[in-house]
C-alpha positions as CSV (number, residue, x, y, z in Angstrom):
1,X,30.8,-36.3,46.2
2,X,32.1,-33.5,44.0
3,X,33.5,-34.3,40.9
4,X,37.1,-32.5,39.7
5,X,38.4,-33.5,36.8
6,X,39.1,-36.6,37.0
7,X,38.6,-37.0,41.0
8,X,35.3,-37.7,42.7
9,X,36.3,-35.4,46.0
10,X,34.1,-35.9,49.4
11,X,32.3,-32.4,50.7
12,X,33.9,-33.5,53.9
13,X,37.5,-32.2,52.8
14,X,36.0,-29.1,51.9
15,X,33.4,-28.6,55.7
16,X,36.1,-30.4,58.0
17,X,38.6,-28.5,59.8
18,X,42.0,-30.4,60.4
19,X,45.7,-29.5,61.7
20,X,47.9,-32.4,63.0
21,X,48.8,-31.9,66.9
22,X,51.6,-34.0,67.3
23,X,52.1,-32.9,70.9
24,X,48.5,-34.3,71.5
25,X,48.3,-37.8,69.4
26,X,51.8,-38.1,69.8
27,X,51.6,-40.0,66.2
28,X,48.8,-42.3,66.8
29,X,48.4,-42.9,63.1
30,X,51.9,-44.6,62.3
31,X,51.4,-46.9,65.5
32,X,47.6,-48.0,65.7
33,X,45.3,-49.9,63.0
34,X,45.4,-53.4,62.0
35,X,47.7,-52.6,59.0
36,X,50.3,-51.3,57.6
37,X,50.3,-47.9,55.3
38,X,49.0,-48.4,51.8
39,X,51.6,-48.9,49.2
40,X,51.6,-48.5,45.1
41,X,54.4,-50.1,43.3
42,X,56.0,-46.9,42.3
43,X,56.8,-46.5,45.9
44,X,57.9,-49.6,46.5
45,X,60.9,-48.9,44.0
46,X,62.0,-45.5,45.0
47,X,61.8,-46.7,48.7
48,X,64.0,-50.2,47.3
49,X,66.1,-47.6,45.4
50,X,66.7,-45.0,48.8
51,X,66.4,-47.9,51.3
52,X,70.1,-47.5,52.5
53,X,69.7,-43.5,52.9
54,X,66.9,-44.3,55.4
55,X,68.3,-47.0,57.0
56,X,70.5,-44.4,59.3
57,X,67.4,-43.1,60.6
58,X,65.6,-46.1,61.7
59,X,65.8,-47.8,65.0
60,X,67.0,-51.6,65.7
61,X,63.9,-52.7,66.2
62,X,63.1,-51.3,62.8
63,X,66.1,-52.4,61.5
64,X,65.4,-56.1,62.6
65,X,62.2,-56.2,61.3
66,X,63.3,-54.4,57.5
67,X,66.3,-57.1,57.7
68,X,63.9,-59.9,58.5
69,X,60.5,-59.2,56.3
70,X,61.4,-56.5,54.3
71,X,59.9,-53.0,54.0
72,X,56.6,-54.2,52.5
73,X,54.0,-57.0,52.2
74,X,50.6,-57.8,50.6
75,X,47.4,-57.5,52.8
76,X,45.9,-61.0,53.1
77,X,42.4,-59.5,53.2
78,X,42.1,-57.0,50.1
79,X,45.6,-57.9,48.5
80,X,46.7,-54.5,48.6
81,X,50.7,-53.5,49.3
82,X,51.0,-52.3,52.9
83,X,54.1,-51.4,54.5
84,X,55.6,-54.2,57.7
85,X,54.3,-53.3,60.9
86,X,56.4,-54.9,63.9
87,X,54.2,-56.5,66.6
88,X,51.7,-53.8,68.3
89,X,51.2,-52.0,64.7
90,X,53.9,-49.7,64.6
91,X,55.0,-49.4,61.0
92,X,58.6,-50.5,60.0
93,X,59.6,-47.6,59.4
94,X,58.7,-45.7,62.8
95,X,61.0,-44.2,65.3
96,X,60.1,-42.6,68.8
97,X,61.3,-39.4,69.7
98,X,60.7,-37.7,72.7
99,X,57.2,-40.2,73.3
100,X,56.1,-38.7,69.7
101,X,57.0,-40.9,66.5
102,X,58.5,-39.9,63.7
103,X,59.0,-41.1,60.3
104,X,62.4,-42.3,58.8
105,X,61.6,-41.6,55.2
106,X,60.4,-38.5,56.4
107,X,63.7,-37.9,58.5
108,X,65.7,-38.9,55.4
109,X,64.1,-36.8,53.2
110,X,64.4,-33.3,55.5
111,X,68.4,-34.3,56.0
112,X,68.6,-34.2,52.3
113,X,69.4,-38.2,51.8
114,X,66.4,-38.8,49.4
115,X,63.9,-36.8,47.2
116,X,61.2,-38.8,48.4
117,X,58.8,-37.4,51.0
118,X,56.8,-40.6,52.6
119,X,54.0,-42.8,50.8
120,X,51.3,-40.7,49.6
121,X,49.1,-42.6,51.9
122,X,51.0,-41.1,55.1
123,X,51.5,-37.7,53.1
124,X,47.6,-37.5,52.4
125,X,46.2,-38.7,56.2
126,X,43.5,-38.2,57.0
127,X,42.4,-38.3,53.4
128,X,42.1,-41.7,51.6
129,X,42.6,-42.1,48.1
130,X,41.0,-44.8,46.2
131,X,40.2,-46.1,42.4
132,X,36.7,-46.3,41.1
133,X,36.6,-46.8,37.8
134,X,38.9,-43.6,35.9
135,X,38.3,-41.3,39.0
136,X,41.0,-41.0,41.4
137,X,38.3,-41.0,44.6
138,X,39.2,-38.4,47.8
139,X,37.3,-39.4,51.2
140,X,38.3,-38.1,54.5
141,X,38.6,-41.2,57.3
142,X,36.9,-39.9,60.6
143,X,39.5,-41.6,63.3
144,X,39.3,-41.2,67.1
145,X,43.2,-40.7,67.3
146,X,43.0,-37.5,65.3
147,X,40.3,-36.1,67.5
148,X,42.6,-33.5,68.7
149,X,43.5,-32.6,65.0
150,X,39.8,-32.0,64.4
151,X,39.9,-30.0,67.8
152,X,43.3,-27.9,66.2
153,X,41.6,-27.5,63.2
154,X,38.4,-26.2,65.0
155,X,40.3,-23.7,66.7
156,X,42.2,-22.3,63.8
157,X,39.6,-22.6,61.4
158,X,41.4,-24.9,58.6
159,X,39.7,-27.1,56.3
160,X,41.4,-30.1,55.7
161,X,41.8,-29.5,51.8
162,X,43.8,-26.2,53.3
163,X,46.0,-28.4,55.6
164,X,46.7,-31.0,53.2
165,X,47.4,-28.3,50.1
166,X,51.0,-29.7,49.5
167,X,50.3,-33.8,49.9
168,X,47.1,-32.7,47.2
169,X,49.0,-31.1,45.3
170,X,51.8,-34.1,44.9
171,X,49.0,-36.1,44.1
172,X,46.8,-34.6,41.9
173,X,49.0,-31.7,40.7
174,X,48.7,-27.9,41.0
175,X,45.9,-27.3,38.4
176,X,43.3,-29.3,40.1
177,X,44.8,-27.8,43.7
178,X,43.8,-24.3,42.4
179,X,40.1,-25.9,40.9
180,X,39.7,-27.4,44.7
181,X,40.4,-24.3,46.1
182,X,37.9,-22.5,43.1
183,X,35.4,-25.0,44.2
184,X,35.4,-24.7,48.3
185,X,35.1,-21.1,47.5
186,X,32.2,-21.7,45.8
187,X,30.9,-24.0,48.0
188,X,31.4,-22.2,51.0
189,X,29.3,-19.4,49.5
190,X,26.8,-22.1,49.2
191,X,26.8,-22.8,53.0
């Protein structure tokens, strides 16, 4: 682990190569798993306080679910906030297009209905963000669905820190961006 300000950051953002290839995984990620997308509260309340600008975007079966269990629930196993997922895994908040899902929030926020993006959990895939202490920890999660990510990523020769400047930048502000891109300079001259 490398340590940036105040965020312990995994060498692995800095070796691995990753680009999303939607046409490939066809959004794996919002669909598989045995949960739903990690939460904070502050999300929670901008996506209570937008809920009826994404609304037009979901689908009935989304609609159902959001009108029957709400948006969000607590993981039995850790406790942590997750969002629905409707039977099969798919997150509440999913909508198929073309075979290929997409994200309401997401769709919301490019029509200009909301300022907000999608959690920081979806924004950040495939890094994880955790607590530990002060630190704000970075790992990147190794999944078989984003094989062909890794593949894309191979191919065109971006690191995932590269890939994932803006959802980094959201989180950790642009400062540390431009100190994660001072270090993976660095280390790169290391390799």
């Amino acid at each position: 682990m490398l340590i940036i300000g105040e965020a312990l950051v995994s060498e692995d953002i800095l070796e691995k190569k990753f680009v999303c290839h939607l046409d490939k995984c066809k959004g794996q990620c919002c669909v598989s798993g045995d949960r739903g997308a990690p939460l904070v509260e502050d999300e929670i309340i901008i996506i209570q306080n937008n809920i009826e600008a994404i609304k037009p975007f979901m689908d009935k079966e989304g609609l159902a679910l959001l009108s029957k269990n709400g948006f969000h629930e607590i993981d039995p196993d850790d406790g942590e906030l997750i969002t629905t997922c409707r039977d099969g895994g798919a997150c509440v908040f999913v909508v198929f297009e073309n075979g290929i899902t997409q994200c309401a929030i997401e769709k919301a926020n490019k029509a200009g209905k909301t300022d907000f993006k999608k959690p920081m959990s979806c924004h950040l895939y495939p890094i994880r963000a955790s607590k530990y202490g002060d630190y704000t920890v970075l790992n990147y999660d190794k999944w078989d669905v984003c094989n062909p990510a890794c593949s894309l990523g191979e191919e065109l020769n971006i690191p995932v820190y590269k890939f994932l400047k803006e959802p980094l930048t959201r989180k950790m502000g642009p400062e540390w961006y431009q100190d994660l891109e001072n270090l993976a300079i660095e280390w790169k001259g290391k390799m």
